[in-house]
C-alpha positions in Angstrom: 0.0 0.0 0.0 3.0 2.5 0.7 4.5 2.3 -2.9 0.8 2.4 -4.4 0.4 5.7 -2.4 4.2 6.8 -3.5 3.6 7.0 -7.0 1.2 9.8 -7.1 3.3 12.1 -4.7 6.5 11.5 -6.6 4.5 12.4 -9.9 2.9 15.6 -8.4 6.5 16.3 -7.3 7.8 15.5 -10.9 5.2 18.4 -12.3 6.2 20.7 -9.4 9.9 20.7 -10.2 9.2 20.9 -14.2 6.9 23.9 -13.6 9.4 25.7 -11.7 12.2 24.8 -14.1 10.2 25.9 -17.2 8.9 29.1 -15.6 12.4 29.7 -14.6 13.6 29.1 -18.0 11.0 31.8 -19.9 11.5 34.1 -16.8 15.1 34.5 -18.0 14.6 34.5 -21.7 12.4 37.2 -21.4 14.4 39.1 -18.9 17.5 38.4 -21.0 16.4 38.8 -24.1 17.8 35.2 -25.8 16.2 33.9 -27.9 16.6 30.2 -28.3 15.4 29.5 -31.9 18.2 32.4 -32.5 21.3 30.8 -30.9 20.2 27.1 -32.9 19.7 29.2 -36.1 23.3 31.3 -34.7 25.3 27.7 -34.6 23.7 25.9 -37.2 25.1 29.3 -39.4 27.9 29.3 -37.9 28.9 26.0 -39.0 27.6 26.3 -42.2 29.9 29.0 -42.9 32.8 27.3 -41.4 32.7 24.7 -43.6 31.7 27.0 -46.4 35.1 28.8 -45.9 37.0 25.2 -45.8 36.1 24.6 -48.8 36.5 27.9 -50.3 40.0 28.2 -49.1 41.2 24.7 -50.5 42.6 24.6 -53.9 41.1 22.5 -56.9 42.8 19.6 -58.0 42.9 20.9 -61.9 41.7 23.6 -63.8 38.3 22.3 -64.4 37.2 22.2 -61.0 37.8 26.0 -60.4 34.2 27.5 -59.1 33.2 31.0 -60.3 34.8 31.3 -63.3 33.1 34.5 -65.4 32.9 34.2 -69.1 34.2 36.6 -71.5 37.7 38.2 -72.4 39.8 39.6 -70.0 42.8 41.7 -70.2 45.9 41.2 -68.2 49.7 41.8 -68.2 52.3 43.4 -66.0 56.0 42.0 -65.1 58.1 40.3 -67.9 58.9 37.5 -65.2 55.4 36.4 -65.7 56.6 35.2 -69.5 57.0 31.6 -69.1 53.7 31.8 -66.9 51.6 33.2 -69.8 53.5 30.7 -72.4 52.9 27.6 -70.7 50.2 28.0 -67.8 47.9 30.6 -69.1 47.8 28.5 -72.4 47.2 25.3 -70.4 43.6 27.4 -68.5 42.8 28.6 -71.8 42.6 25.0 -73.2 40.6 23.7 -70.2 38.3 26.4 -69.5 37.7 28.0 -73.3 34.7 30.5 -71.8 37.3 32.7 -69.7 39.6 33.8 -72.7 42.9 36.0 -71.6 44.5 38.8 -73.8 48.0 39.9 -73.0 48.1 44.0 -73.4 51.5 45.3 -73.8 52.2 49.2 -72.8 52.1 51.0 -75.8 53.9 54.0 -74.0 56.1 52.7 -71.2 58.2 49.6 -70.6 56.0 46.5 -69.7 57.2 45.5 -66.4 55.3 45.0 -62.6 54.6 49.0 -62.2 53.8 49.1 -65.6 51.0 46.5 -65.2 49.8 47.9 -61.7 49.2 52.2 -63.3 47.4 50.0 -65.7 45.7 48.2 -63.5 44.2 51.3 -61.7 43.6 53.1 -64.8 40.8 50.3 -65.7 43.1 49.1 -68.7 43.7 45.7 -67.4 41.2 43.1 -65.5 43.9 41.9 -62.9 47.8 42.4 -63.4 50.8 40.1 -63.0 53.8 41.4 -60.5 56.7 40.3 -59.9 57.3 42.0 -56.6 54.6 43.7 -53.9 52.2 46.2 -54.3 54.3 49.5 -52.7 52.7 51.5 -50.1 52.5 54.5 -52.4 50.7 52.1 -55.1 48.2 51.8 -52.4 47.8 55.0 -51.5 47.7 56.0 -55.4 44.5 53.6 -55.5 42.8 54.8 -52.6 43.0 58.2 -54.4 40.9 56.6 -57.3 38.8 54.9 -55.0 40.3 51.8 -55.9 40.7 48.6 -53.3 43.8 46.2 -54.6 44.7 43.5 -52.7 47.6 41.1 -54.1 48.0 37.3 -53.7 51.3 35.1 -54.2 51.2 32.6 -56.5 54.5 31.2 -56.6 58.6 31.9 -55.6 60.9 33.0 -57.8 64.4 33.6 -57.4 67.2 36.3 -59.4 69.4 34.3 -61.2 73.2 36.3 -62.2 75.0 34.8 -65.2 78.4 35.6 -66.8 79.7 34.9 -70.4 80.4 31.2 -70.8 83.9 31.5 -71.0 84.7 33.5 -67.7 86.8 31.9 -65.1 84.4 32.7 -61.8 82.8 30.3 -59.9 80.4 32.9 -57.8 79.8 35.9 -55.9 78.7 37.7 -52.8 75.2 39.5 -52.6 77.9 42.7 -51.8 80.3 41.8 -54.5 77.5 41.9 -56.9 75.9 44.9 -55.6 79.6 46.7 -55.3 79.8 45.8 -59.0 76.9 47.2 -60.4 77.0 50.7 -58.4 80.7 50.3 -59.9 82.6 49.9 -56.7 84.4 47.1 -58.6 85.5 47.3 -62.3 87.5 44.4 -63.2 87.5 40.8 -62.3 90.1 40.1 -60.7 89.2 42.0 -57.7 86.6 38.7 -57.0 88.9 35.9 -58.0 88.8 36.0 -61.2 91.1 37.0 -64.5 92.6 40.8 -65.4 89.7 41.5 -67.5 86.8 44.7 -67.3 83.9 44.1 -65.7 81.1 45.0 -68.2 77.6 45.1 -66.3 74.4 44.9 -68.1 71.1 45.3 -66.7 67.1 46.6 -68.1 66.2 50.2 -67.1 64.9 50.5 -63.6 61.6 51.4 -65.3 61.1 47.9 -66.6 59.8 46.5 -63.2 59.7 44.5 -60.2 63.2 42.5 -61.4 65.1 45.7 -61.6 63.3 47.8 -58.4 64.1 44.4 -56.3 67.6 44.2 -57.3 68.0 48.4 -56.4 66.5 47.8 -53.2 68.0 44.7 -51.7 71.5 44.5 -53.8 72.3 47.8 -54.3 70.9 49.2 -51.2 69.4 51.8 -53.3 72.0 53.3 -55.3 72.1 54.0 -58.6 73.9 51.8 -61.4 77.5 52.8 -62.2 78.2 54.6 -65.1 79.7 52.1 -67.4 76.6 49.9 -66.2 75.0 48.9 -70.0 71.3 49.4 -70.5 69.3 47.3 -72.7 65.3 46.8 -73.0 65.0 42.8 -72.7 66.3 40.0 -71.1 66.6 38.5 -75.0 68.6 41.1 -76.2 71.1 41.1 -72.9 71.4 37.2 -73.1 72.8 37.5 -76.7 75.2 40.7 -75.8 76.6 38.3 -72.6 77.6 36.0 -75.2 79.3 38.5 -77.0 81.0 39.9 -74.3 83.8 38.3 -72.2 83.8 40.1 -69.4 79.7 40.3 -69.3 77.1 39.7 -66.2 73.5 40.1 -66.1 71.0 39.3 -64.1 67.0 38.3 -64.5 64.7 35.6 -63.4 66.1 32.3 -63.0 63.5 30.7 -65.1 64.5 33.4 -67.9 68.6 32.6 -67.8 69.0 29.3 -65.9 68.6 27.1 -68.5 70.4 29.4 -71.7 72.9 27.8 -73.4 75.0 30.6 -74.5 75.6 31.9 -70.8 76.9 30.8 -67.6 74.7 31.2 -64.7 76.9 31.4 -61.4 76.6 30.8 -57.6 75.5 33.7 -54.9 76.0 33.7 -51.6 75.3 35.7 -48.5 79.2 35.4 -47.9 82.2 33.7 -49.5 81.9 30.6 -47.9 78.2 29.5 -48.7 77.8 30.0 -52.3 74.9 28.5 -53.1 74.6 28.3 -57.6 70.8 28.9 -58.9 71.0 25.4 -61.2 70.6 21.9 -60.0 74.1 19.5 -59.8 77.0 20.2 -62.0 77.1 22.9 -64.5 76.2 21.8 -68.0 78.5 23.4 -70.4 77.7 24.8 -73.6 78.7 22.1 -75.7 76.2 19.8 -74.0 73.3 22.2 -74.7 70.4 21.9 -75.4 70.7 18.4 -75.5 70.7 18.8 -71.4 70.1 22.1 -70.1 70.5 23.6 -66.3 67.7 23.2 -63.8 66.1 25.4 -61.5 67.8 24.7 -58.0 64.3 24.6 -57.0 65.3 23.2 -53.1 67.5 26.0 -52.6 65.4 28.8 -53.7 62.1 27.3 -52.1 64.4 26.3 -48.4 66.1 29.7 -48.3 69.4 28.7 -48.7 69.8 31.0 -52.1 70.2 34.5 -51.3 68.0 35.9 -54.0 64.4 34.8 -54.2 61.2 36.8 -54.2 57.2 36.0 -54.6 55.0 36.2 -57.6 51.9 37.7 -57.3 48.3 38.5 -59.0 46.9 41.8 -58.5 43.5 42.3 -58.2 40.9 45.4 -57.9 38.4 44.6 -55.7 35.5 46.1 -56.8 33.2 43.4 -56.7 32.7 43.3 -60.5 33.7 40.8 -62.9 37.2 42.5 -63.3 37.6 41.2 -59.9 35.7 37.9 -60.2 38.1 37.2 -63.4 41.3 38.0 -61.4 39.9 35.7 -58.3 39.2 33.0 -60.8 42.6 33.3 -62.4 44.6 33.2 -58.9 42.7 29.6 -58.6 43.2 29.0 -61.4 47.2 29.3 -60.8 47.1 28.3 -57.1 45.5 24.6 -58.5 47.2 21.3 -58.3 47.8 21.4 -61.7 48.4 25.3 -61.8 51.0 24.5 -58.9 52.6 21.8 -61.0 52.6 23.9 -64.3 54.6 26.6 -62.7 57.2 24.2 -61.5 57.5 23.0 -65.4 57.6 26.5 -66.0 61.0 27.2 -64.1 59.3 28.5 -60.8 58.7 27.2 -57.4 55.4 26.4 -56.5 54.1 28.2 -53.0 52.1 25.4 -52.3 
């Protein structure tokens, strides 16, 4: 009779307690303001967009799964660095993905080159531009004057590659021998080791881009070039005058000298005793070539233990029209698995 009589008391207590707690409960909603239906919707969102982001922010195996792509023709240029990028990636995306068509615009007025491509960039000449070196401080401010946004992305590492003529006796140089040579500190060779013969420097204008501003900032410290310094407009035409000229350096992208076969690209170091060359194993002479050609010292330049390296990046206006859809859509593109392993074929180290 006891536990017959228990069960309704502990089942009027059961209601008791679940009254108070559920009156407590919308007491402090109310009070509070919290809205439960709010936080569920709040967490189920917030997950959502967690995992939207994930998968936003991982890169596509090839070019054919790249999301977002616009259709139409888009104009794009900027640094000559970018050369073997165009020849052999930006063919490989036009191929797989014929609806986003690229046109290279070359300057008709100044030198192509990262700047170049960046003034043309904010001057709504170009969809997205390609630069060789980061968007300056004053570039940024020059776009907020316009009421432009840019925002640049790296794509890949590069690295400045120095070469010689063929037939000079050097096996390398100091980041400060270098620079001491082409502010014209040093005029001959045998001041680094090497034979009694003229040093004859050869470089692009400073106006031609990233290349050139990087190697005046961090070689030369800022100075200007010496005045027996040679000045030509392209890395073509200062390959074949270094092969015409005994005494002869130059420098450019590695993927742009590396592998030449009428010059001899040579090791830099941040001193004397850690040369460190820009090409993989022994150096392939001349006579081999191009039967077997140099290759891109790509663990070197991607571990840091070559002096000269740098990022490529893709500049892109953010104005949330299809200027900056097409430049978001290219950076995937480039930033693929395959893009990734295109660049490499290309002469560059991928990022990823």
């Amino acid at each position: 009779m006891t536990q017959k009589n228990d069960v309704p008391a502990l089942l009027f207590s059961f209601l008791i307690t679940a009254g108070l707690v559920g009156g407590g409960f919308w007491w402090l909603t109310q009070k509070s303001g919290l809205n439960v239906g709010t936080l569920l919707s709040q967490g189920s969102n917030s997950t959502s967009s967690n995992s939207s982001n994930s998968s936003n922010s991982s890169s596509a195996q090839d070019f054919s799964h790249v999301q977002n792509v616009p259709s139409g023709l888009f104009t794009y240029g900027g640094s000559t660095s970018w050369a073997p990028i165009r020849r052999d990636v930006d063919a490989a995306i036009q191929a797989a993905r014929p609806e986003f068509r690229l046109r290279y615009v070359s300057p008709t007025s100044e030198a192509p080159g990262s700047a170049t491509g960046i003034r043309m960039l904010m001057r709504d000449e170009l969809a997205f531009a390609q630069s060789s070196r980061p968007v300056t401080d004053q570039e940024y401010q020059q776009a907020d004057q316009r009421g432009i946004k840019l925002k640049q992305v790296p794509v890949a590492i590069d690295a400045l590659a120095v070469a010689v003529h063929p037939g000079l006796n050097i096996s390398g140089l100091t980041v400060e021998q270098l620079g001491d040579i082409y502010t014209g500190k040093l005029t001959n060779w045998s001041q680094v080791g090497g034979p009694n013969l003229p040093i004859q420097a050869i470089t692009r204008p400073v106006s031609a881009g990233g290349t050139i501003e990087l190697f005046v900032e961090q070689i030369m410290k800022g100075l200007g070039f010496g005045a027996t310094v040679q000045t030509v407009s392209t890395t073509t035409e200062a390959v074949r005058k270094l092969a015409q000229t005994p005494g002869g350096i130059y420098f450019a992208s590695a993927p742009e000298i590396v592998d030449q076969c009428t010059v001899k690209p040579i090791a830099i170091g941040r001193t004397s005793n850690e040369l460190v060359p820009s090409y993989q194993g022994s150096l392939v002479p001349p006579s081999q070539c191009p039967a077997q050609r140099n290759q891109l010292n790509e663990a070197a330049i991607k571990g840091g233990q070559y002096p000269i390296t740098r990022n490529l990046f893709v500049v892109i206006k953010q104005n949330n029209q299809k200027e900056q859809q097409a430049g978001e859509a290219y950076t995937n593109f480039v930033l693929s698995n395959q893009g990734q392993t295109l660049l490499e074929k290309a002469g560059f180290v991928p990022i990823r």
